[in-house]
C-alpha positions in Angstrom: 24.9 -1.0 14.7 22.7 2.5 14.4 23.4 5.3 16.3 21.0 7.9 17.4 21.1 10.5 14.6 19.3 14.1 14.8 18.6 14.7 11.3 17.5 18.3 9.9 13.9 19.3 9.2 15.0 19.6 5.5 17.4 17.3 4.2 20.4 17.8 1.9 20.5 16.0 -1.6 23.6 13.8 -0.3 21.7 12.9 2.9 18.7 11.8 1.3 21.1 9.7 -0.9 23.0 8.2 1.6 19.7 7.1 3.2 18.1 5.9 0.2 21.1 3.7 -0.2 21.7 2.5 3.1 17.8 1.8 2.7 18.6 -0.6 -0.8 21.3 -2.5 1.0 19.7 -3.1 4.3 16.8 -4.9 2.3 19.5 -6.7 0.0 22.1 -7.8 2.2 20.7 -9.4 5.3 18.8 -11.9 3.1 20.1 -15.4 1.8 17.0 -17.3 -0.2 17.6 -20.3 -0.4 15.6 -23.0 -3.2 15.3 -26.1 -1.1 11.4 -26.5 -0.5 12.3 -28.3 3.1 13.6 -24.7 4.3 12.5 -21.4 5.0 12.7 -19.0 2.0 14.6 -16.6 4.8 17.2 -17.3 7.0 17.7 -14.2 8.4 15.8 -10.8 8.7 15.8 -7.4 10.0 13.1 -5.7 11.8 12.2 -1.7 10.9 12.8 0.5 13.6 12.3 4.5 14.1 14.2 6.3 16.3 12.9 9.7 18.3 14.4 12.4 20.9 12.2 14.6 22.5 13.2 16.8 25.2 13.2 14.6 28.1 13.8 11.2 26.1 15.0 9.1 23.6 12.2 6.6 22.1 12.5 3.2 19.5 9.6 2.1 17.8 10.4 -1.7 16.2 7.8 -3.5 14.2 7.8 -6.7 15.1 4.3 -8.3 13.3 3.6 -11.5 14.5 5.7 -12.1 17.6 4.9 -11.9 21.0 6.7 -10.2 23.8 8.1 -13.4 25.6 10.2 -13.9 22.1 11.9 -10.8 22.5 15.1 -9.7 25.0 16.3 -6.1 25.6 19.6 -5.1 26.8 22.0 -2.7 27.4 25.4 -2.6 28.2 28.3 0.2 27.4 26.0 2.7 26.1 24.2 -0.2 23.3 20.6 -1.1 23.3 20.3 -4.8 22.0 16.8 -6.2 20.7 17.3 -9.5 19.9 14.6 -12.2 19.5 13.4 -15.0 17.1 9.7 -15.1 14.8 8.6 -18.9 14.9 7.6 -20.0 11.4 3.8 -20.9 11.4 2.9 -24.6 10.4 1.2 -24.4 7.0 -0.5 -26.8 4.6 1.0 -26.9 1.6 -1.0 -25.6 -1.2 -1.0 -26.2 -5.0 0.5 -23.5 -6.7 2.1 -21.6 -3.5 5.0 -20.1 -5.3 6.9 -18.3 -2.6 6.9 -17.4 0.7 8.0 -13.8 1.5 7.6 -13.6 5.3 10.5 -13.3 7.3 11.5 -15.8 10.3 14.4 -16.9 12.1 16.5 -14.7 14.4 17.4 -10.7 14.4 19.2 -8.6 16.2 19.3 -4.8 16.2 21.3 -2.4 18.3 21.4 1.0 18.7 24.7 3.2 20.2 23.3 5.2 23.0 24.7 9.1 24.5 26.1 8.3 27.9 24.0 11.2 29.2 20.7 8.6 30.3 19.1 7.3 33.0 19.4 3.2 32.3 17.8 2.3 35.5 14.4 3.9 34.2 14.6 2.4 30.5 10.6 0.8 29.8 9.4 -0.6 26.8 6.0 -2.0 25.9 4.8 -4.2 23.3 1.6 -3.7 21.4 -0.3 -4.6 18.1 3.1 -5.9 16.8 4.9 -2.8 17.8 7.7 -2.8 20.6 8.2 0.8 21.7 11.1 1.1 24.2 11.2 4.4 26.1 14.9 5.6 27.4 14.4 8.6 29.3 17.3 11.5 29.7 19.6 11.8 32.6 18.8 15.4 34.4 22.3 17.0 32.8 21.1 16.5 29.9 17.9 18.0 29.6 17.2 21.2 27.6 16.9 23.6 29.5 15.6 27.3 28.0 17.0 30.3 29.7 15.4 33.7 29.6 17.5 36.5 28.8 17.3 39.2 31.7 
């Protein structure tokens, strides 16, 4: 599970070393290959997400290439955002010399711990050239608010 992180403009050393590791074992771990020609070459992936606040709201960006918007659920419950859905593998002739298939397929499921402070009831998303963007907008408390100095 991610949570919502504001990170810096500029980076420490350590944080950019922590990310470039979390980075290595995200694309490591959630794969099992298997070597029997009758299965997928992937059992299991994980979608790439970005995360953004902006004043009035929180926004996820997942890439999701090749799926379609009725293969994907959203939900949240107790301040988590689940995306959840499953890529159908494509029926494909099987070619002489096809060495490995690299695509992912199966199931994922991503979630993201959200601040209590938003308004759930006015959470969107839309889905678009392989791109779901989710839109989760700021409760009014919790707004920023600027305050000129008298």
């Amino acid at each position: 599970m991610k949570s919502l992180t504001k990170y810096p403009g500029s980076a420490s050393t350590v944080n950019e070393l922590r990310r470039e590791m979390d980075r290595i074992f995200n694309d490591l771990i959630p794969f099992s290959w298997k070597f029997d020609e009758s299965e997928s070459a992937l059992e299991y992936w994980t979608p790439r997400a970005d995360m953004v606040e902006t004043d009035n709201e929180y926004l996820i960006h997942v890439d999701l290439p090749g799926m379609s918007k009725k293969d994907i659920k959203i939900n949240y419950h107790d301040n988590v955002l689940t995306i959840e859905g499953e890529r159908k593998e494509e029926q494909k002739e099987k070619h002489e010399g096809y060495m490995r298939n690299e695509r992912y397929y199966g199931s994922f499921e991503r979630s993201f711990m959200m601040p209590a402070t938003i308004t759930v009831d006015k959470i969107k998303a839309t889905f678009k050239d392989g791109v779901l963007k989710v839109t989760i907008p700021k409760a009014e408390k919790s707004k920023r608010k600027s305050v000129t100095i008298e």
